[in-house]
PAVEX-73926 format. One line per 4 residues: for each residue y, z, x of N, C-alpha, C. Coordinates in pm, whole numbers. Layout:
<nodes>
Y/Z/X/Y/Z/X/Y/Z/X | ...
</nodes>
This chain:
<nodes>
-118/0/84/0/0/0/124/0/89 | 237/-126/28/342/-71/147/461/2/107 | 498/104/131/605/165/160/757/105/164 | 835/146/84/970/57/59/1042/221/100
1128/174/181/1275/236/203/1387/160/186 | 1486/269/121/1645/206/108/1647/192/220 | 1732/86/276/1806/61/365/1898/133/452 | 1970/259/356/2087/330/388/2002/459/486
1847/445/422/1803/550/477/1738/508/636 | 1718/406/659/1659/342/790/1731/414/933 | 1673/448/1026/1757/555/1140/1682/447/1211 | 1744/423/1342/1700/316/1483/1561/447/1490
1550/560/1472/1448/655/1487/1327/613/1423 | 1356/580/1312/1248/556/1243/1159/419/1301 | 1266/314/1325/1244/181/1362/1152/117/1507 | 1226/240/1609/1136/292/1718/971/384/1678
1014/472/1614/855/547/1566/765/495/1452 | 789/371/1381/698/323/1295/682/167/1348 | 765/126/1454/728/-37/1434/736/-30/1572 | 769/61/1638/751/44/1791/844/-45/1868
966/-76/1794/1097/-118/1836/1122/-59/1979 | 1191/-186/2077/1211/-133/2207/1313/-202/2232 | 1429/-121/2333/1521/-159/2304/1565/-254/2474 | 1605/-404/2433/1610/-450/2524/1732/-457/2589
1680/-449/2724/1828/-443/2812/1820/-611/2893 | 1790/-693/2819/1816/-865/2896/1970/-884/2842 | 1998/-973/2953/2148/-1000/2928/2156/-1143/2873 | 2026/-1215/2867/2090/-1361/2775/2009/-1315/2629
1969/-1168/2583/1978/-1161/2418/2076/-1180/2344 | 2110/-1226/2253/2247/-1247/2163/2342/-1304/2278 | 2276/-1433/2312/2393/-1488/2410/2507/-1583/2369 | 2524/-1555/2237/2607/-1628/2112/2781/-1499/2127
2647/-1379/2146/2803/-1260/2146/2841/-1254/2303 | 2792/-1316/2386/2846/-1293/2510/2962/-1377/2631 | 2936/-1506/2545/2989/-1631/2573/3156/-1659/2540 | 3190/-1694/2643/3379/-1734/2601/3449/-1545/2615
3403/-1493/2660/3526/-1373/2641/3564/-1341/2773 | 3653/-1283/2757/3766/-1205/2881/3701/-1168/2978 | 3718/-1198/3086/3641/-1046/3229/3723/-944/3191 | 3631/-848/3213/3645/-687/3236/3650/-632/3330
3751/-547/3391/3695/-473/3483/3619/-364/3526 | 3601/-326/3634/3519/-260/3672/3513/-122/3600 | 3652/-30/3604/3644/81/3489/3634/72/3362 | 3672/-42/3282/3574/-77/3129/3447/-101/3146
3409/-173/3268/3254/-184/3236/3197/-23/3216 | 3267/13/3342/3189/193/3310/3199/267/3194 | 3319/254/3144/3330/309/3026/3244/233/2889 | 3220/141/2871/3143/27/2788/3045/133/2803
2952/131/2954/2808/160/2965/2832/289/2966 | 2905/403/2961/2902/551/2892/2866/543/2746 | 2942/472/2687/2959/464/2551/2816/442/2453 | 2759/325/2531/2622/237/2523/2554/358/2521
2506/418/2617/2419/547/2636/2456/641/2539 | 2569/729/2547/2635/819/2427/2551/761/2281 | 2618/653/2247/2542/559/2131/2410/580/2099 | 2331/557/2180/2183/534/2226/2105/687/2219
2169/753/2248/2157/853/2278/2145/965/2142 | 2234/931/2069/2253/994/1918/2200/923/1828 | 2151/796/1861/2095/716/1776/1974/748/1757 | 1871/774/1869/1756/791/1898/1728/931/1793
1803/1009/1745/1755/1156/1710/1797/1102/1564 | 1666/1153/1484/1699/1180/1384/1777/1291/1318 | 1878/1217/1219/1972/1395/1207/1899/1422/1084 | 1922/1528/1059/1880/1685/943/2025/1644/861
2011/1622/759/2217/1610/695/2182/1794/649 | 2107/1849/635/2167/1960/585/2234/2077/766 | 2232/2024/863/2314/2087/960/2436/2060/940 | 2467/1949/864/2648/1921/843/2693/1943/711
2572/1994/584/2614/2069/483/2640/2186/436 | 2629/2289/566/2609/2425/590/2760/2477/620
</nodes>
């Protein structure tokens, strides 16, 4: 039988722990979003790749909503 979830409820958590989603770090994926833009420098790149991780990072955990209804 398959299992339907809303959409709203889908966490990258879930997506990783039921389908075994992995998250790729190639640089010609989505090479449609990478093409024609500005150079960056060296302290945006760092800051970009803080951000990326931070992101990644909170993404990976599933939250509890009742810790932010308390």
């Amino acid at each position: 039988m398959t299992e339907t979830i809303q959409a709203e409820r889908v966490t990258l958590y879930d997506l990783i722990d039921k389908f075994n989603f992995k998250l790729s770090e190639n640089p010609a994926f989505f090479r449609e979003w990478q093409d024609n833009l500005p150079e960056i420098n060296e302290r945006e790149k760092q800051q970009l790749h803080r951000v990326k991780n931070n992101y990644f990072n909170l993404a990976m955990r599933p939250m509890v909503e009742d810790m932010f209804n308390n």
